[in-house]
N, C-alpha and C positions, 0 to 999 in steps of 0.2 A: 347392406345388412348381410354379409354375408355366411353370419352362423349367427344365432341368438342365446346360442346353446351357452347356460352359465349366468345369465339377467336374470335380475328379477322378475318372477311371474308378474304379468302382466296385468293390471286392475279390469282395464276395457280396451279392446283392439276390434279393430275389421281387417277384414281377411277378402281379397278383392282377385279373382283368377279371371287372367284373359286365357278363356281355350281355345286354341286356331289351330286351325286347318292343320301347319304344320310344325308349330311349337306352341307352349304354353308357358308361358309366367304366370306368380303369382306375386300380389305385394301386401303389406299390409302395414295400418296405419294406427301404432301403437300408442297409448297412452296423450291421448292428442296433439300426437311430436305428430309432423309431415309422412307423409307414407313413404315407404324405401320397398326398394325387390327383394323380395325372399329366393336363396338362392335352394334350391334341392338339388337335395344330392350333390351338393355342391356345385351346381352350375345357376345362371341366372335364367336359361333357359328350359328346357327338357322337352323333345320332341313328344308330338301329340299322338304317340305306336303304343299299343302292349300287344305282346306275347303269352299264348297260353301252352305253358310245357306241358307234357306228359303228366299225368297225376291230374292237372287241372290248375295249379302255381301259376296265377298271373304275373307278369312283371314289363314295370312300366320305362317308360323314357328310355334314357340311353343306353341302357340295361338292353330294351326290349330291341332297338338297333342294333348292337349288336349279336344279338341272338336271333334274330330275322334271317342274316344270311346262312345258319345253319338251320334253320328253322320256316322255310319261307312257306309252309303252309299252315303256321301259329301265327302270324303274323299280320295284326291289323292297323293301318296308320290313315290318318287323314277321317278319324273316325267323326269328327264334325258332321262332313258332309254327310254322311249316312244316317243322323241323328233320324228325319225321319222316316226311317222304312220300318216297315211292320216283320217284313224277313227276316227271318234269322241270317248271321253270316257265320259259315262253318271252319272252325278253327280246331286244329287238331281233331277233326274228323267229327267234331262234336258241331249242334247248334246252337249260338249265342245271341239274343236281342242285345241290338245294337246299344239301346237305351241300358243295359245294364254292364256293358261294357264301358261303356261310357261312364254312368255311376262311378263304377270299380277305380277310374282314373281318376275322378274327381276324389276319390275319397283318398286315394294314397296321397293325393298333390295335397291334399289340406292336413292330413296324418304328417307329413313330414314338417310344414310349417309348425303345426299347432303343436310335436313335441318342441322345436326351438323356440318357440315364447312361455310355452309353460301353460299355457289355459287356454279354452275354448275361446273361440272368438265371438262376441255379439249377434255379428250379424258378417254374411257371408255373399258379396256382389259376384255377380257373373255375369260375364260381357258377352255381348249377342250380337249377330249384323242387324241395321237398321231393317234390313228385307225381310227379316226373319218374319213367317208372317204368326200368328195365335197358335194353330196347334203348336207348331216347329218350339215356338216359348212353352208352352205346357210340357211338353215332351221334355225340355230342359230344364225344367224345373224339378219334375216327376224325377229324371234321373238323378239330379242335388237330393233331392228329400232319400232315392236309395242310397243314396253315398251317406244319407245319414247325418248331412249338415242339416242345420237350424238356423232360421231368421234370413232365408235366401231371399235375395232380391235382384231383378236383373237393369243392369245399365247398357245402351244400346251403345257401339263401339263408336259413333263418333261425337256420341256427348263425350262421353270419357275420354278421348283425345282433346277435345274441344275445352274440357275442365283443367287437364293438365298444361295444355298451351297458355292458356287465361294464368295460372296458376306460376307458370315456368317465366311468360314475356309479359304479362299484362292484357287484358280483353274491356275494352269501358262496355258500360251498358250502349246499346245500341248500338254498336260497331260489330263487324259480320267477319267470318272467316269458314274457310272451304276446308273441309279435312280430306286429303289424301290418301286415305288407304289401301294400299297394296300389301296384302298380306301373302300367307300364305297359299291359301285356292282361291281367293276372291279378291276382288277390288270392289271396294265401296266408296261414295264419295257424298257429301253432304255437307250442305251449310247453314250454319250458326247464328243466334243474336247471341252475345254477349250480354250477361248479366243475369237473364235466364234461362241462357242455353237452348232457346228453341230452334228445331229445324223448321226452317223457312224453306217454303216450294216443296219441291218432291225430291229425293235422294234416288242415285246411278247406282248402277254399280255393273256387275260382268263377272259370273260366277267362275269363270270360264280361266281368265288371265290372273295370276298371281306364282309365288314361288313355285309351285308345282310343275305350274305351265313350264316355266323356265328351264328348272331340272328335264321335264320332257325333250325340251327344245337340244339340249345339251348333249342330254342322252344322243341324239339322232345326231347327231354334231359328230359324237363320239362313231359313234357305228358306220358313218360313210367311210370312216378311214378305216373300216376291218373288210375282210371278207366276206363278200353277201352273203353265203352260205351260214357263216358264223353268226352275223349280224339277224338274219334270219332266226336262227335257235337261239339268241338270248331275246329277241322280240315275241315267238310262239311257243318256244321248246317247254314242252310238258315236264320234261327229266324232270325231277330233283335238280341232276347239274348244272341244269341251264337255267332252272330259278333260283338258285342260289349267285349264278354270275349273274343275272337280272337282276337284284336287290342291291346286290356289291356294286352293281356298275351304279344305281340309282345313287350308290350313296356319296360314291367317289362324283357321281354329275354334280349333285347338293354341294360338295366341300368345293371343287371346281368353280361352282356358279359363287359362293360366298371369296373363294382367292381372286377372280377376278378383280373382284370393287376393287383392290388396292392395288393387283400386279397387271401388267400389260400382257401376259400368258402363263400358263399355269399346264405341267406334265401331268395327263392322267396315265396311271397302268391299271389294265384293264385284267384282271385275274382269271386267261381261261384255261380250257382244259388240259390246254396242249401249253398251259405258259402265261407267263408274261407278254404284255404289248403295250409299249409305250407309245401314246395320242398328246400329242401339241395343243392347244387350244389357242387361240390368243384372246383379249378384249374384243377386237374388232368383227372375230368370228360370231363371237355370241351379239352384239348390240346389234350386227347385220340383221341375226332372224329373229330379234328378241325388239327392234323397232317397228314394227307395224302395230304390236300389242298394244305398245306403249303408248304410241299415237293414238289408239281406238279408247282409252284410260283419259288421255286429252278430254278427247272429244266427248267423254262423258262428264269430263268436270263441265268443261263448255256448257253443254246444255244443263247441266245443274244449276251453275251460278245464272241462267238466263232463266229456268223455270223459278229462281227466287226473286226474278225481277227486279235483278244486280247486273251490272257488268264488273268484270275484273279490278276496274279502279274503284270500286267501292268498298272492296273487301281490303282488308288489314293485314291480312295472310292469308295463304294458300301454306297448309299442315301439312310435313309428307308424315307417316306413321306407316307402321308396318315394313316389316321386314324384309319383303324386295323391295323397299323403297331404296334402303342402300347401294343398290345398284348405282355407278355414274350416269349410267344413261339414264336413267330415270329425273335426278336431279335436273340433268342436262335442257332433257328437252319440255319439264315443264317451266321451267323460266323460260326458254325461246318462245314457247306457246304464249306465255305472260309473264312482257319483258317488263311493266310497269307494276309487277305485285311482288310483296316482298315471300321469296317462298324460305317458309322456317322449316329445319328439320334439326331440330336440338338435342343433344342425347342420345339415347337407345333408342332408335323411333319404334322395337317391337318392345319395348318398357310403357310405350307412353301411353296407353289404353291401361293395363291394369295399375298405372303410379294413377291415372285420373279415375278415374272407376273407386279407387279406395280415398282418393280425396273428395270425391264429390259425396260419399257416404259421412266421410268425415267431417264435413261441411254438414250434418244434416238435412239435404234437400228433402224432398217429398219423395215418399217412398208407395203411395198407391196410387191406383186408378182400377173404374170399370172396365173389366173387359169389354168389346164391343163384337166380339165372336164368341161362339160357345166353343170350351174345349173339345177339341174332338181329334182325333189321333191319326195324321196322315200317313203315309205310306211311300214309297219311294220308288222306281219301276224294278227292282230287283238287287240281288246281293252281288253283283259282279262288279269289281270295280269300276267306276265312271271313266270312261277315257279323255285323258285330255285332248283339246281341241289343238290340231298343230297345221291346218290352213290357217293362211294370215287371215283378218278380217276382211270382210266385205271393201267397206272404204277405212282408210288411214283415220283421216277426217281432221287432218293437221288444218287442212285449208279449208275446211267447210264450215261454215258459219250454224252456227244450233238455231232452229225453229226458236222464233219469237213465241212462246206460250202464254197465256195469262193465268196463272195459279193463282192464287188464296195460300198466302201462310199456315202452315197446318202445326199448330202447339204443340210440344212433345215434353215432357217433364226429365228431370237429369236421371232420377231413378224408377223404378218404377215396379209394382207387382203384379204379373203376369199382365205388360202394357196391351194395349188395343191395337188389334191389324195396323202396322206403318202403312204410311201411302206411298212409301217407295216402290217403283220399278225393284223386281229382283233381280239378279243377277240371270245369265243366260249359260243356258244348259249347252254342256261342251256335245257338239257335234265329231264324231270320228270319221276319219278320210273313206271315199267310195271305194267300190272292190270293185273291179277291173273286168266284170264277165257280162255276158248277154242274161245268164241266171238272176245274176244279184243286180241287174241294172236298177228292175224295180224297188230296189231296197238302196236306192243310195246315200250311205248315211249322212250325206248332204242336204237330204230333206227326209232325212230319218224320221222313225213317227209315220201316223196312220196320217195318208189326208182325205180326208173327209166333205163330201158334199153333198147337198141339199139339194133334189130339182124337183121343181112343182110342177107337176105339168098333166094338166088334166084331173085333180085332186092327187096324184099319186108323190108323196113322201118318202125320197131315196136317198138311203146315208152311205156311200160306197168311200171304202179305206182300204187304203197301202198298206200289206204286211210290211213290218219294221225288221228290222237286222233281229229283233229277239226269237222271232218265229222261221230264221231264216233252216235252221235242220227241220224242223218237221217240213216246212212247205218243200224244200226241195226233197227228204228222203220220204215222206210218206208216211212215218212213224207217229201215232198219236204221240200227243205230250200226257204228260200224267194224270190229265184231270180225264182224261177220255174214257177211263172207265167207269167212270161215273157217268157219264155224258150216255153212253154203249147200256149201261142199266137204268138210266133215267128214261130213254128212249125204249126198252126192250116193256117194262113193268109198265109207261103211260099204258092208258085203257083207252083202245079206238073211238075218235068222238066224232060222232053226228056232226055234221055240216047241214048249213043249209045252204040256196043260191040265191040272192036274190035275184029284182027281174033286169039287174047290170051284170052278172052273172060272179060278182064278188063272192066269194065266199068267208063266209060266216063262222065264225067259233063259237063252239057252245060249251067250252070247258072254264075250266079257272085260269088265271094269268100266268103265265110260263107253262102252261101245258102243251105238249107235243101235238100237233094235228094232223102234218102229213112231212116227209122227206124226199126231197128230188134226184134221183140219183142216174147219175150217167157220165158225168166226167169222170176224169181217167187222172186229176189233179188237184189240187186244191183249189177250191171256187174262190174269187175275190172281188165279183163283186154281183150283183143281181137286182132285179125293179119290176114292181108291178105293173103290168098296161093300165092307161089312165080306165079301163070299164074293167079290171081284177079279173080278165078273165085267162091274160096270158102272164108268164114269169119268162123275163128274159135275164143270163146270167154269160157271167167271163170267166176263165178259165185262165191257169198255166199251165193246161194244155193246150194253150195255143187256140184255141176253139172257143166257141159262143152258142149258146142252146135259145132255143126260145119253147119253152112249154106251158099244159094243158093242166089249170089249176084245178079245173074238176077233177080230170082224170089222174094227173102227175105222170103224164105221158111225154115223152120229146116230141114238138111238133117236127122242129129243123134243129140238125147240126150244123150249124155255120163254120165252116172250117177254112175259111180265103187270107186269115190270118197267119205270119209266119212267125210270133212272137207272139206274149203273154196277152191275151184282151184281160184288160185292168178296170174298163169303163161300158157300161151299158145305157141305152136311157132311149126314151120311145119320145115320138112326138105329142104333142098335147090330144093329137085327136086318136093316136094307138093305130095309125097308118104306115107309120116307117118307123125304121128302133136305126142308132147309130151305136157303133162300139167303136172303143180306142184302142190302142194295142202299143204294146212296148216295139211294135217293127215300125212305130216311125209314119203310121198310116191311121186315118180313120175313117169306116164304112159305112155307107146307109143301105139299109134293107129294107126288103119288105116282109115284114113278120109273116105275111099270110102262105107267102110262098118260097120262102129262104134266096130268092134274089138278088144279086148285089146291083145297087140303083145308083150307086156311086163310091168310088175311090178319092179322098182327101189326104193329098201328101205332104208333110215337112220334110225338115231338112234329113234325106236319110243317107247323105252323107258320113255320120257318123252312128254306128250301130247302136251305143249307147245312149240316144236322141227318142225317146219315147213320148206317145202322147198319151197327157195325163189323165184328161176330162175332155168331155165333147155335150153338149148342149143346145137344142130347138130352143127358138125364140119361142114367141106365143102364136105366131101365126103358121110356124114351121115353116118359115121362107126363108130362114137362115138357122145356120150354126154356128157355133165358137168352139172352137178348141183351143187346148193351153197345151204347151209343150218344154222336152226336158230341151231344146232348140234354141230357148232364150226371148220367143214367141209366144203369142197367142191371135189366132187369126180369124177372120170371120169370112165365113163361105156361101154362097149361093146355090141353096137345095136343092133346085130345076135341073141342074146343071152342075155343080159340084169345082165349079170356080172357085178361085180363090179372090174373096171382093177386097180385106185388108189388112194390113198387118202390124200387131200393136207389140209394139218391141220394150223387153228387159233388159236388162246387164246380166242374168242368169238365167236359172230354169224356170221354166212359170208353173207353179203347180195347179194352179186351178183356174177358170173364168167362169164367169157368170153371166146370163143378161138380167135386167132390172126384170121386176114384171111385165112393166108396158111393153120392153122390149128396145125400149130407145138407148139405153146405157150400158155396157159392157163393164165389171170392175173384175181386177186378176191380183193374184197375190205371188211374191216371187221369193227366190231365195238370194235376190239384190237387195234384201229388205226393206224394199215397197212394196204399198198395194198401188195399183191405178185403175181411175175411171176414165172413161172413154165411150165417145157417141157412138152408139153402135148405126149410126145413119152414115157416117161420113169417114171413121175410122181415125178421128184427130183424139189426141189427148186431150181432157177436162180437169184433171188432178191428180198430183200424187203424193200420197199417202203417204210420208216420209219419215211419223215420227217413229218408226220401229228402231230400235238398235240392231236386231238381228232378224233373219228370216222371216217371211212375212206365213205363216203355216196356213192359213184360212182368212178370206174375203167373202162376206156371202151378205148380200141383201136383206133388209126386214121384210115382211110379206107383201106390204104396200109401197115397198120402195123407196120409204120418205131418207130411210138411214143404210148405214153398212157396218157390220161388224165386222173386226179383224184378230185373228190370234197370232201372235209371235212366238218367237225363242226366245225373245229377251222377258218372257213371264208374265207380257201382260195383254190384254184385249184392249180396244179401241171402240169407239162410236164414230160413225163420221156421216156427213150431211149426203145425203145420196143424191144431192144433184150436184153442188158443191166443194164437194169433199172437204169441208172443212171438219176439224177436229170438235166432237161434242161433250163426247166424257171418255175418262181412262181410269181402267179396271187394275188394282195393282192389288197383289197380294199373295197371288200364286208362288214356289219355290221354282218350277219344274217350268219349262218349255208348255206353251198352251196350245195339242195340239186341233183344239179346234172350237168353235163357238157359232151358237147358233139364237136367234130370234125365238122367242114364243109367237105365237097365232096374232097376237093384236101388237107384236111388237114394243112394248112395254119389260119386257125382262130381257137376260140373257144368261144362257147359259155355257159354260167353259170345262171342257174337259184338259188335264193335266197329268202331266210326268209326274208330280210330285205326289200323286196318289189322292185327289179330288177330282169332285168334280163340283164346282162353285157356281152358286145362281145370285144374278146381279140385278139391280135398277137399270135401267139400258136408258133412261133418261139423263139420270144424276149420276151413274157409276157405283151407286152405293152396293157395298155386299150385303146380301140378303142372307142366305144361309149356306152350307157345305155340304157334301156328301161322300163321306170317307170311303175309300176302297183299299184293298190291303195290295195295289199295283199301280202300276201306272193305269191312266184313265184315256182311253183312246176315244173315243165317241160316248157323246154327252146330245141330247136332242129333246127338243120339247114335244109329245105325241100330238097328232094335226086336229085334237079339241084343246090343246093344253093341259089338261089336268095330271098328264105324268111325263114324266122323264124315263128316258131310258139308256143305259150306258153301258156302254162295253171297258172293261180293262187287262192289262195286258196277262194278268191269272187265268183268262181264259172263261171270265165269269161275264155272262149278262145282267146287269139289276134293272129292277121297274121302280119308280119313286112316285113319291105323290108330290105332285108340282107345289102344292100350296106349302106343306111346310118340310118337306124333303126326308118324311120319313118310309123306310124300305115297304115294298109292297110285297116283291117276289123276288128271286134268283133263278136265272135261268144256266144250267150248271154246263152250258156247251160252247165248243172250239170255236169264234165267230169273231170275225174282221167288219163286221158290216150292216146295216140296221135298214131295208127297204119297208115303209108302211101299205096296206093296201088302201086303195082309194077312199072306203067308209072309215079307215083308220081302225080298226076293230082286229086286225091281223100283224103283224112283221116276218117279216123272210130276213133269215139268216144264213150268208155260206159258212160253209165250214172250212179250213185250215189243216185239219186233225188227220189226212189221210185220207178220210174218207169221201172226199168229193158230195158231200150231201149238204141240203138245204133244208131247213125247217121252217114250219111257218106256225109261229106261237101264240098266244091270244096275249093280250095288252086290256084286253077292255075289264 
């Protein structure tokens, strides 16, 4: 269809737009003739960019490509992803909701069809990922209704592939087929009944690898063969000159990475300041660093067709669709993965989503259902472009056989109106490579994100988190971030409140919820982490000053400076009876004291061979006759506190960010960025389980109160349940966008809560997995925690805001408007301590109750 322009107006049509990542078609299915692609603008594609000139003149697709390189601060593409942030993104110095940017494209892409047929279209399909979870579709909806279409309905992209295949080769009822999606930022993958198109099991996918990735990949292909220096300013260079040869170069990588599929090497010139430079490419260079992706895309069809409780000879086809699929290597090696299935890729494979999408409209299916979330508007951790991930993955996973699961078939209809939370896994939040200093060690964007831990010990409630690469200038220069004068006036105007002590010598808040009561000031750096003594009568905190306080909650006096540390202390924590505090420290060591007399009673060392090697968490059993520490060493080890021995050592493939012991004390679980968690006898130091079904980093492992279970938060978007003595798998939480960077147990262990990248923070069934309700934040969501009666939540996101919720139905209590990494409760629960980030090295301790 490649102009319409001159037909007869049309009686009834649909109009069917796949928007991706990094192009869009649209097709539409006139006069109930077969649906065809509509070409705009003359192409059957148009990238997924616009550009806002001077004056305010949007202009889209190719148009807006090439006016990017003259323009590269109008210029916004891959706006999918961004769908949900609450941010503005600043484009020609103005700020723009993504959502209405987004609109704007949708409506020109349907303006240019709908003059070439002559009359509005019926009804208007738009293709979604299966992961997308309820807001993310609300959001997408809301922005169709401001483009101004009518009768919008959304088809999730691999029905729509799965209708066109059926449509193209034949599908009988009851016969199953895998759809392949590799698109442009994402890969999804899901499979099919034929006949009514339902996903069977749970849907993969990996937000992470798709064209984008690739172009990245290319890029850096490119730039080894320039001068570092140069390579250098078109990777960071602020100029103008240098983002305009960064856009150019991106787009020459694009055309590069599409010459490849046909030729065996392809000349990029690279247009810099000083000139011309001519780069070789071949096939072989790009499939070298572009084959581990591809493997790890495998390995999630794998476990897809096993969680539908299929193997490969069952299925009819394996669907490739999407547009790096064209790739040869792609083809290549999933037929060697699956030499007995027939893998189909007919046509256009970036046609074959919106050609199905307008025939399954066309077809009539079923076009509603209940929501089973309420809409509610998430948020995204900020407006700075996402980076692509360009560490290979963890394992390949050519050779690794997928965890046998037992799913239940889960019904999904071909169309649907604003459908209900998928139960897919989402894709995983792209990780950006570590930065090379003893400063930013603790920020390695390898385990980017807050992490987050829970220790009970002695009633006392302690939520200590990693600043993340986004708070990386203020913690190092000192400089509040913007909200800090709020924070400077909220603190200045609170009115001094009465305390009381009780006879444990806790102290008592007598004001309202988020109100100020006292500020601990003495470091010389931003505090990151801090813990009540289990009787609230000492605060012991860490520093990137190198240093560790233990002070006087009556008075707010310093008792001791602990200063033995030669690197950031990151970790605080007392023993259960408030006789010894241990702290960790980015130098590779961790100390026990005696609170009463700032003594060191012992030195615990990893491997400090490598300066970069920090320990993350440190941990008293219940009897304080041992600790565990997790480290960035690949370890987690467990020590003998009489003596400071080292008893054993429970070994990763990476870093380990956190360990635990069970309550009794008998079990050890750790979570790594090998993405497992394991459990482990803390009697004997042998393994008992591991935790394998994450696809990527395992962010948090933490115990339910009584030990019977284990939560787990990942990067691949979703939490886990598992048997706390067994580790076997109980329930799986999927629904988030974003990286989960932590989850935590309520009191009777019955719920769970999960804070996210994607700007939630989500409370679950910890039995059944089922989603309960959500709690929007307009950031990324770092610490999410249930208060030690249960009855609220409280959660930090990366704005820089503290919220209070009310457990029962997750509506706002209070906002706590300060710089804060970190949530410690006091023993009656009635208090939280908070460090600050913002400069000023201060802590506050707020009421909750």
């Amino acid at each position: 269809m490649a102009s319409m322009q001159g037909v007869r107006v049309a009686s009834s049509w649909i109009l069917a737009i796949d928007f991706g990542t990094s192009y869009t078609v649209a097709a539409a299915a006139v006069d109930d003739r077969n649906p065809e692609v509509v070409e705009i603008k003359g192409e059957r594609r148009v990238p997924s960019m616009i550009v806002v000139l001077p004056g305010g003149e949007m202009v889209f697709g190719h148009s807006a490509e090439a006016l990017a390189v003259s323009h590269p601060g109008n210029a916004l593409r891959a706006m999918k992803g961004r769908l949900g942030s609450a941010s503005p993104i600043i484009l020609d110095g103005r700020p723009h909701q993504v959502q209405t940017l987004v609109a704007a494209f949708l409506r020109a892409t349907a303006a240019d069809v709908i003059e070439q047929i002559g009359s509005a279209p019926r009804e208007v399909r738009l293709t979604h990922p299966a992961s997308w979870n309820q807001p993310l579709r609300q959001r997408f909806v809301e922005a169709a209704v401001k483009a101004g279409l009518e009768n919008v309905v959304l088809v999730s992209e691999p029905t729509a592939a799965a209708v066109a295949h059926a449509a193209d080769v034949g599908l009988d009822n009851g016969q199953h087929i895998a759809i392949y999606d590799l698109g442009g930022g994402t890969f999804d993958c899901a499979v099919l009944r034929g006949g009514d198109f339902t996903v069977v099991g749970q849907t993969s996918g990996d937000q992470n690898i798709g064209g984008e990735l690739f172009d990245e990949l290319i890029m850096n292909l490119i730039g080894e063969q320039l001068e570092p220096a140069v390579w250098d300013s078109i990777q960071v260079g602020d100029e103008a000159t240098w983002q305009r040869v960064r856009i150019a170069l991106r787009n020459e990588a694009r055309k590069a990475k599409e010459a490849l599929s046909s030729n065996p090497y392809v000349d990029v010139f690279v247009a810099l300041p000083a000139g011309l430079v001519q780069v070789r490419l071949t096939r072989a260079d790009f499939e070298t660093i572009a084959r581990p992706y591809v493997a790890e895309t495998i390995t999630l069809t794998e476990r897809c067709i096993v969680e539908a409780g299929l193997s490969p000879s069952d299925l009819s086809a394996i669907v490739l669709v999407g547009g790096a699929s064209r790739s040869p290597i792609v083809a290549a090696l999933v037929a060697a993965a699956f030499p007995d299935t027939v893998i189909s890729r007919r046509g256009d494979p970036k046609a074959a989503v919106a050609l199905g999408a307008a025939l399954a409209a066309h077809h009539g299916e079923p076009d509603t259902m209940t929501a089973t979330r309420p809409v509610t508007q998430p948020a995204s951790p900020g407006t700075a472009p996402q980076q692509v991930r360009l560490a290979p993955p963890a394992t390949s996973g050519l050779d690794q056989p997928a965890p046998a699961l037992l799913v239940q078939p889960v019904p999904s209809p071909v169309t649907q109106f604003l459908p209900p939370a998928p139960p897919a896994p989402p894709p995983i939040e792209p990780k950006p490579a570590p930065r090379p200093s003893t400063e930013s060690k603790r920020r390695l964007a390898l385990i980017a994100g807050i992490v987050a831990v829970l220790a009970v010990a002695g009633g006392a409630w302690a939520l200590i988190a990693r600043s993340d690469g986004s708070n990386d200038s203020a913690a190092e220069s000192g400089e509040a971030p913007d909200d800090s004068a709020t924070a400077e006036t909220t603190a200045e105007t609170t009115a001094e409140t009465t305390a009381e002590t009780d006879p444990t010598g806790t102290v008592l808040p007598a004001g309202q919820a988020g109100e100020l009561l006292k500020s601990l000031e003495g470091h010389t750096s931003p505090v990151v982490a801090a813990v009540f003594s289990p009787d609230g009568t000492m605060v012991a905190s860490g520093s990137t000053d190198h240093t560790a306080r233990v002070w006087d909650v009556a008075t707010g006096e310093t008792l001791w400076n602990l200063t033995e540390h030669t690197d950031d202390v990151d970790w605080v924590a007392f023993n259960p009876s408030g006789s010894q505090l241990v702290t960790a420290s980015s130098d590779g060591t961790a100390r026990i004291w005696d609170p009463y007399s700032g003594e060191v009673l012992a030195i615990l060392e990893h491997d400090l061979s490598n300066e970069y090697f920090g320990i993350n968490t440190a941990e008293f059993n219940g009897d304080s006759s041992r600790i565990v520490t997790a480290s960035d060493d690949g370890t987690a080890r467990i020590w003998d506190v009489s003596d400071g021995t080292e008893l054993y050592t429970l070994p990763h493939e990476s870093f380990v960010f956190m360990a635990h012991f069970s309550p009794d004390g008998s079990t050890v679980v750790t979570a790594s960025l090998d993405n497992t968690a394991k459990l482990w006898s803390a009697e004997t130091g042998e393994l008992i389980a591991t935790l394998a079904d994450h696809t990527a980093e395992v962010e948090s492992a933490r115990f339910s109160p009584d030990g019977a279970s284990i939560v787990t938060a990942g990067a691949d978007n979703v939490a886990r349940v598992w048997d706390g003595s067994t580790g076997e798998l109980l329930a799986t939480m999927f629904g988030h966008v974003g990286t989960i960077n932590d989850a935590f147990f309520n009191p009777d262990g019955t719920r769970v809560v999960t804070a996210s990248d994607d700007g939630s923070a989500d409370v679950w069934d910890a039995i059944t997995g089922d989603w309960v309700y959500s709690m929007p934040h307009d950031a990324s969501v770092k610490i999410a925690m249930f208060t030690p009666d249960g009855t609220a939540i409280v959660t930090l996101s990366e704005d820089y805001v503290g919220h209070i919720w009310n457990a029962e139905d997750g509506s706002l209590i209070a906002e706590v408007q300060q710089v804060v990494n970190h949530i410690a409760f006091s023993p009656d629960g009635q208090a939280m301590i908070t460090p600050s980030v913002d400069g000023t090295a201060s802590m506050f301790i707020w009421s909750v109750g």
